[in-house]
C-alpha positions as protocol buffer text, in pm:
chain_id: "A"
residue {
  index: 1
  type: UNK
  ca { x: 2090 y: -1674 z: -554 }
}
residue {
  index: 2
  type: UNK
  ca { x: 1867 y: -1702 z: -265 }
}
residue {
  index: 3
  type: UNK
  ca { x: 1992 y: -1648 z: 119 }
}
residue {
  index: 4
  type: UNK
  ca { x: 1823 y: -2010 z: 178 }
}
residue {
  index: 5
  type: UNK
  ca { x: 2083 y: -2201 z: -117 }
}
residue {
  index: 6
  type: UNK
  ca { x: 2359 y: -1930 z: -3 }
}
residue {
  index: 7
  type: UNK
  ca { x: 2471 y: -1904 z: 400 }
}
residue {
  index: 8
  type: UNK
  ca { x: 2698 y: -1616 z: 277 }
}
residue {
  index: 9
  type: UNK
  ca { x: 2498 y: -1374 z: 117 }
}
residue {
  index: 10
  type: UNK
  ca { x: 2403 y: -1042 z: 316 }
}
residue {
  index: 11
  type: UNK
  ca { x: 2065 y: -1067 z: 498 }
}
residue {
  index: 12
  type: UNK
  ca { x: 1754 y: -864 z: 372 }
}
residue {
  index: 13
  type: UNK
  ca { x: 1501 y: -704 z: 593 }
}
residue {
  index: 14
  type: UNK
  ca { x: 1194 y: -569 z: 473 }
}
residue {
  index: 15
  type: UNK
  ca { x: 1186 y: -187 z: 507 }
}
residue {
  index: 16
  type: UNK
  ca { x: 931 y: -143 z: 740 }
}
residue {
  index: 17
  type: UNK
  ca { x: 806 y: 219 z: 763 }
}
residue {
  index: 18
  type: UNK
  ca { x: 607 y: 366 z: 1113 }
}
residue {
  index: 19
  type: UNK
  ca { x: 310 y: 512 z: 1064 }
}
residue {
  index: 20
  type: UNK
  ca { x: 399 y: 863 z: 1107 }
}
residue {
  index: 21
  type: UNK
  ca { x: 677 y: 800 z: 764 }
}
residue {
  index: 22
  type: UNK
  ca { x: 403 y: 640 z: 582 }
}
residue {
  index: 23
  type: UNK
  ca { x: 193 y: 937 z: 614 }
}
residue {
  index: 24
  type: UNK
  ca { x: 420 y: 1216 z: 517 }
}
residue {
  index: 25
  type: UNK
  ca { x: 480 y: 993 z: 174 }
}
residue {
  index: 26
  type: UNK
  ca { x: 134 y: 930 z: 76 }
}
residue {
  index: 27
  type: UNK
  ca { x: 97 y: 1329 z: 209 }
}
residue {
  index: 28
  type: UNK
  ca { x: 351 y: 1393 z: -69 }
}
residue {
  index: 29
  type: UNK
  ca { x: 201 y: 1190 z: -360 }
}
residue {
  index: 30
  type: UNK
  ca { x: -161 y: 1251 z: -311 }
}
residue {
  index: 31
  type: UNK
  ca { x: -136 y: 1439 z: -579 }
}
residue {
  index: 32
  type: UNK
  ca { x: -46 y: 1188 z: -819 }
}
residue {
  index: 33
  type: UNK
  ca { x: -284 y: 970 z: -653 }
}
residue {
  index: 34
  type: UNK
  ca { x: -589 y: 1178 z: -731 }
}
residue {
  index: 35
  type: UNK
  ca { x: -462 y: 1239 z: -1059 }
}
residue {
  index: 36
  type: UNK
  ca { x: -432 y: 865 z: -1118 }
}
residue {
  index: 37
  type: UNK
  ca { x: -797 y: 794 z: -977 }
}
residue {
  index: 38
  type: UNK
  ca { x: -898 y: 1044 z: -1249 }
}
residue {
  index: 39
  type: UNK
  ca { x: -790 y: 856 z: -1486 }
}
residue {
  index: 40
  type: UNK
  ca { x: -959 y: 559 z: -1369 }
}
residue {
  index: 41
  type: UNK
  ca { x: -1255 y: 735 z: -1419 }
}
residue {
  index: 42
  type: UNK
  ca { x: -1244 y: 836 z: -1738 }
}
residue {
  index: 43
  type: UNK
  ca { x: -1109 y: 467 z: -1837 }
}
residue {
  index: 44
  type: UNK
  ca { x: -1432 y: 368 z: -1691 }
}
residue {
  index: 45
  type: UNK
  ca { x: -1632 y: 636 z: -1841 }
}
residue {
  index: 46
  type: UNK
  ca { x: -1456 y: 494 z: -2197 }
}
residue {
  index: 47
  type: UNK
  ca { x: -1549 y: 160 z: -2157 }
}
residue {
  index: 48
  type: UNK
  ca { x: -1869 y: 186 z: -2057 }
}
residue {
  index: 49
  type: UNK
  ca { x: -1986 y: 427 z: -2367 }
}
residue {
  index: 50
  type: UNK
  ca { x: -1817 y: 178 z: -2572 }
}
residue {
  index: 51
  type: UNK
  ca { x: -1998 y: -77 z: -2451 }
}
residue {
  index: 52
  type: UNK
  ca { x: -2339 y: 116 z: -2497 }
}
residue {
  index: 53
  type: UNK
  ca { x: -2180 y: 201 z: -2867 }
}
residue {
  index: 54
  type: UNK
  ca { x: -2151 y: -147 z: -2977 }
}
residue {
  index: 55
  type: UNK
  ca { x: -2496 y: -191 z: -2803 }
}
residue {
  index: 56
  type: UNK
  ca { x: -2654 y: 97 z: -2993 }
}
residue {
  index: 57
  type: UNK
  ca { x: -2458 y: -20 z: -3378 }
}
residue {
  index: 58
  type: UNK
  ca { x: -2619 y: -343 z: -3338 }
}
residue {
  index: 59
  type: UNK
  ca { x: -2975 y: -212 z: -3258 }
}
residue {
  index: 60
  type: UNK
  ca { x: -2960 y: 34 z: -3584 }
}
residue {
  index: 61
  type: UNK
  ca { x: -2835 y: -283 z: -3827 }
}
residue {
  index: 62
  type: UNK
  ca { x: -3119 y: -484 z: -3675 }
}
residue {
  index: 63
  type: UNK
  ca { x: -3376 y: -187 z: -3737 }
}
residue {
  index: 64
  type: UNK
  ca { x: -3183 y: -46 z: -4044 }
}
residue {
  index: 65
  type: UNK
  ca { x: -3121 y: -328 z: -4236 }
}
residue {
  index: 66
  type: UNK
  ca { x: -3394 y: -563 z: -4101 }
}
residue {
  index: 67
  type: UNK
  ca { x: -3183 y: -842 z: -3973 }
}
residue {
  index: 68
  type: UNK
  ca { x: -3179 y: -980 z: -3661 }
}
residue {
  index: 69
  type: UNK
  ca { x: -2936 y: -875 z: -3396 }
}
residue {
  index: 70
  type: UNK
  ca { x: -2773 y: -1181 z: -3353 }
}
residue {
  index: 71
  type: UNK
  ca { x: -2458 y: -1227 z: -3159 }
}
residue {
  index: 72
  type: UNK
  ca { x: -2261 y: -927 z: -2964 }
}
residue {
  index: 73
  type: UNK
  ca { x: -1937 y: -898 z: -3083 }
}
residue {
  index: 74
  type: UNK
  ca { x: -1765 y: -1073 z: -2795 }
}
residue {
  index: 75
  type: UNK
  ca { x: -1446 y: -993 z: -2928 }
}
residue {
  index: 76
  type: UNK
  ca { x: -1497 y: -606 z: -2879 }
}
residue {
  index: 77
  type: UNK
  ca { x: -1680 y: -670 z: -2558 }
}
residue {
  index: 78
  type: UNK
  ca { x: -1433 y: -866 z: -2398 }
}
residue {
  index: 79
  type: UNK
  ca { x: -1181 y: -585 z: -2488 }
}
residue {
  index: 80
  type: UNK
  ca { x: -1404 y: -289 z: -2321 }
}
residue {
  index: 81
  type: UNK
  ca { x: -1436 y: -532 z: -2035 }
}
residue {
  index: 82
  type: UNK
  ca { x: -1057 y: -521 z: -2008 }
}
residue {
  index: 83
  type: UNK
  ca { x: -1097 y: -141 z: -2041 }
}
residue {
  index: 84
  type: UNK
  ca { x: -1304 y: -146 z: -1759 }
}
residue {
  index: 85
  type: UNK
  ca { x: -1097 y: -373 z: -1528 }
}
residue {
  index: 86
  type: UNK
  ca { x: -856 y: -146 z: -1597 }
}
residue {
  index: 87
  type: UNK
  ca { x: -1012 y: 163 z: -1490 }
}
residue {
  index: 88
  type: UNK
  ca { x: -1155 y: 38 z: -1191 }
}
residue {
  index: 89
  type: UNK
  ca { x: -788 y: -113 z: -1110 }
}
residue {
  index: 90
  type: UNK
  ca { x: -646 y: 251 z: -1195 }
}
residue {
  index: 91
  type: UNK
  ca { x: -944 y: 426 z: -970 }
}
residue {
  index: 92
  type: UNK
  ca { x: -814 y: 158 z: -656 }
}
residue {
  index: 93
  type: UNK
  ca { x: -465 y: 233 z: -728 }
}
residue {
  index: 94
  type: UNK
  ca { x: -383 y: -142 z: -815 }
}
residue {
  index: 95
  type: UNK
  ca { x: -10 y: -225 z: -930 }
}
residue {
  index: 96
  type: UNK
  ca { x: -165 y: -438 z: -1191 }
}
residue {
  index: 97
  type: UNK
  ca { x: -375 y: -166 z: -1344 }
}
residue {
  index: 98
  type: UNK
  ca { x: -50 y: 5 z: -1363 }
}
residue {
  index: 99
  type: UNK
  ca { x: 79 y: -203 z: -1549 }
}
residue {
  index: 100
  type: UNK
  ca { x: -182 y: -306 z: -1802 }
}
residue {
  index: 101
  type: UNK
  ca { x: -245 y: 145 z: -1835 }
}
residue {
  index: 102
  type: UNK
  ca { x: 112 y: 130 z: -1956 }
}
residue {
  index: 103
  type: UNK
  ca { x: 102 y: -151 z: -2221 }
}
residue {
  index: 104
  type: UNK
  ca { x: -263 y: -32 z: -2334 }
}
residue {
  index: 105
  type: UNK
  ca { x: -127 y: 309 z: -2365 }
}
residue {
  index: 106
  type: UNK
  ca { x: 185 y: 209 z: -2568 }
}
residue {
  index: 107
  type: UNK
  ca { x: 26 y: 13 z: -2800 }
}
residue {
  index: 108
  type: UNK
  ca { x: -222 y: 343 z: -2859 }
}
residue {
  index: 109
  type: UNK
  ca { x: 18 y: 542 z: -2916 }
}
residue {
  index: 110
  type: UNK
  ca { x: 211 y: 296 z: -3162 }
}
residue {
  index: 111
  type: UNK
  ca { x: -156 y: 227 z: -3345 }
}
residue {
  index: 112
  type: UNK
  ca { x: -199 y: 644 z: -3375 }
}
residue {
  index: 113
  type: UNK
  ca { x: 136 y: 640 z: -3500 }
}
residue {
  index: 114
  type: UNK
  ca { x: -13 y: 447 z: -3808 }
}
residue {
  index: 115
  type: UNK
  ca { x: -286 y: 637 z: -3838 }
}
residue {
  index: 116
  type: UNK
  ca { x: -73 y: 927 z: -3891 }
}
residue {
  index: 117
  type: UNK
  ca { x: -129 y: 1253 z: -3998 }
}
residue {
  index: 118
  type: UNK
  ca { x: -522 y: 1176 z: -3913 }
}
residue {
  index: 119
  type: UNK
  ca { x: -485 y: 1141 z: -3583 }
}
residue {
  index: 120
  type: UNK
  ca { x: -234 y: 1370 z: -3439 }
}
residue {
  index: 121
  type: UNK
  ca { x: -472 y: 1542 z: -3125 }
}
residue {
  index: 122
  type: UNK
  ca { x: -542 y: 1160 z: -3055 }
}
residue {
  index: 123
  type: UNK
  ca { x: -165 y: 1095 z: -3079 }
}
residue {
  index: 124
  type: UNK
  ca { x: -66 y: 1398 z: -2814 }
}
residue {
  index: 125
  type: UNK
  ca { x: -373 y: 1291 z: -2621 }
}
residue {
  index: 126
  type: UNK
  ca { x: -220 y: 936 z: -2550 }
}
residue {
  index: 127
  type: UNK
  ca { x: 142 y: 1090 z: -2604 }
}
residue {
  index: 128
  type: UNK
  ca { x: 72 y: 1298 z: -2249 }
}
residue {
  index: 129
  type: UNK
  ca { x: -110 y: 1040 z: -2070 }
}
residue {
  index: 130
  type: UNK
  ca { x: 203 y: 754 z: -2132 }
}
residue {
  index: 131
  type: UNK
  ca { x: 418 y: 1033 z: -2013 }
}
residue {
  index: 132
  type: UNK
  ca { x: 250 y: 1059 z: -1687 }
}
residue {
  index: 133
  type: UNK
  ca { x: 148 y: 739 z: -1666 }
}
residue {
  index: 134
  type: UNK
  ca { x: 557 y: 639 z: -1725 }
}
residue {
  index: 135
  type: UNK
  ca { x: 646 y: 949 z: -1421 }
}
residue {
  index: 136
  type: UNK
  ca { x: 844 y: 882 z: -1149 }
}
residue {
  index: 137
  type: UNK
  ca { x: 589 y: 1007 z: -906 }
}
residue {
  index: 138
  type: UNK
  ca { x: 289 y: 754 z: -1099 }
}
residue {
  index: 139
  type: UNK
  ca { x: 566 y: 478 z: -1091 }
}
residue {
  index: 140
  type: UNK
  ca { x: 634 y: 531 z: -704 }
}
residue {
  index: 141
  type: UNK
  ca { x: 220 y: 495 z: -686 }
}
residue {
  index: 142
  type: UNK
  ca { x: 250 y: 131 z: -827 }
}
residue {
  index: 143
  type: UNK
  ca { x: 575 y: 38 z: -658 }
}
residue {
  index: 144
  type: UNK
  ca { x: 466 y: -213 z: -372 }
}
residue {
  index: 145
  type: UNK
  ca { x: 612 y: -15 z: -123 }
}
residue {
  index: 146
  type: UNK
  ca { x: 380 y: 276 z: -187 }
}
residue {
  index: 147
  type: UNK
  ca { x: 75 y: -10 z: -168 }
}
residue {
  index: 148
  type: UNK
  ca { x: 192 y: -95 z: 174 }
}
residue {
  index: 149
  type: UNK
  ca { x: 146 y: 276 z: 274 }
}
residue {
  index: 150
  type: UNK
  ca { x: -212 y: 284 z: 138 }
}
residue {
  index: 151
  type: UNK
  ca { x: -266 y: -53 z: 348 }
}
residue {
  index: 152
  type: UNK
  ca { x: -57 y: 146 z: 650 }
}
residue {
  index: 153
  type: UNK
  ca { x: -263 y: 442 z: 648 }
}
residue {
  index: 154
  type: UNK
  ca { x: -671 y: 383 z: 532 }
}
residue {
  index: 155
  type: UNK
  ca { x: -746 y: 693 z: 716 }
}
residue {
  index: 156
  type: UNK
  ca { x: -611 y: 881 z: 426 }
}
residue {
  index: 157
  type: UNK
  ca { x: -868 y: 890 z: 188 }
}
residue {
  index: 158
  type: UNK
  ca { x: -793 y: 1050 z: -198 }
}
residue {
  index: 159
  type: UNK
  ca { x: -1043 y: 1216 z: -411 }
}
residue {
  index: 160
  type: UNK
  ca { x: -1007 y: 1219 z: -793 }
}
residue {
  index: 161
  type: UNK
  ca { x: -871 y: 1548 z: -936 }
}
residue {
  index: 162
  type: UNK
  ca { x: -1165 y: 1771 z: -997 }
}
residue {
  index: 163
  type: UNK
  ca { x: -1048 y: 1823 z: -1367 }
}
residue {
  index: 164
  type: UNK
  ca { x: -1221 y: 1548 z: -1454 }
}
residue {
  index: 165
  type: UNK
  ca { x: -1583 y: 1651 z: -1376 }
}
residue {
  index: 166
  type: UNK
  ca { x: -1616 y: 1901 z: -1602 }
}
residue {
  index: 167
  type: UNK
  ca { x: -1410 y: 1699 z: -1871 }
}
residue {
  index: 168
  type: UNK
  ca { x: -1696 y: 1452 z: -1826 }
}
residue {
  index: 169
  type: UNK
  ca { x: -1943 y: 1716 z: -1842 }
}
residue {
  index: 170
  type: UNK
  ca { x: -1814 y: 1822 z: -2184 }
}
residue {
  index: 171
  type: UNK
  ca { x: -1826 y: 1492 z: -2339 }
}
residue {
  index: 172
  type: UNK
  ca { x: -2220 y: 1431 z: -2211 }
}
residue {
  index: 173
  type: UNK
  ca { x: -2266 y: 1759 z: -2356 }
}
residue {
  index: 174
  type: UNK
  ca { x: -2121 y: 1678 z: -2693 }
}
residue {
  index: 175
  type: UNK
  ca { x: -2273 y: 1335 z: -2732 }
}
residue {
  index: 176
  type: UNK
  ca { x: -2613 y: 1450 z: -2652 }
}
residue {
  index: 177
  type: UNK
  ca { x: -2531 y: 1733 z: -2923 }
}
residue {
  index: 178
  type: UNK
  ca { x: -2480 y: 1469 z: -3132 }
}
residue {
  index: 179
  type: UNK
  ca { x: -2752 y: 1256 z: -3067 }
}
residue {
  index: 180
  type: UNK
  ca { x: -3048 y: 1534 z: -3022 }
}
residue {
  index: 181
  type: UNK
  ca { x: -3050 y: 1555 z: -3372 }
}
């Protein structure tokens, strides 16, 4: 019941943190915070390959197979376009990216579980990122408290982990393997 409909109920006061508390807590999490950005970025990185993939099939059936391109598949593009909402929402630390990283993760990991025993490094893949994605420390990153803290203290600035670099190095690397041929 709301305090408005009920004069009785205890009064609630927004927890309002100085700037000095605000600091020391996004001090403690930037951690997470860099790892989550990371993972923004490689969201990003996934959806926009997959967008040049779907780009690239329908060039080689129109040059393959003689027909005209015709229509994108708007069903797949509207998906990576999720994809890459999501990883820009992930790289700005939005509670909504959050969110979405959690149910597109899930249903991953229930899709690899169908796929099973084919995709097991896929599986453990997806298996580890839900896990941190479902942390304490990654949920404390999307709680709205946390947000007000990033909006309390811009001067703060987080990097992405550096593991990603390389990890994006090694996939350029393997897909122009693949494609020098």
């Amino acid at each position: 019941m709301d305090t408005e409909l009920n004069p009785y109920a205890a009064p609630r006061a927004q927890l309002v943190l100085d700037h000095e508390d605000a600091a020391r807590t996004r001090y403690e999490f930037l951690r997470t915070e860099a790892h989550l950005k990371a993972c923004g970025i490689l969201v990003l990185a996934g959806g926009v390959m997959g967008i040049i993939a779907v780009v690239m099939q329908r060039r080689i059936i129109a040059r393959e197979f003689g027909l005209s391109a015709g229509l994108l598949p708007w069903t797949q593009i509207s998906l990576l376009s999720l994809q890459l909402a999501v990883g820009s929402g992930l790289y700005f630390l939005k509670r909504w990216a959050g969110m979405m990283a959690w149910i597109i993760m899930i249903t991953a990991v229930l899709i690899s579980l169908m796929q099973l025993p084919g995709s097991i490094v896929q599986l453990l893949i997806q298996a580890v990122i839900l896990r941190f994605f479902l942390s304490e420390s990654a949920r404390r990153v999307f709680s709205s408290n946390y947000q007000r803290m990033i909006l309390q203290t811009p001067e703060i600035r987080t990097r992405p982990a550096t593991w990603v670099y390389p990890l994006i190095v090694l996939i350029m690397m393997f897909l122009v393997g693949i494609f020098w041929r």
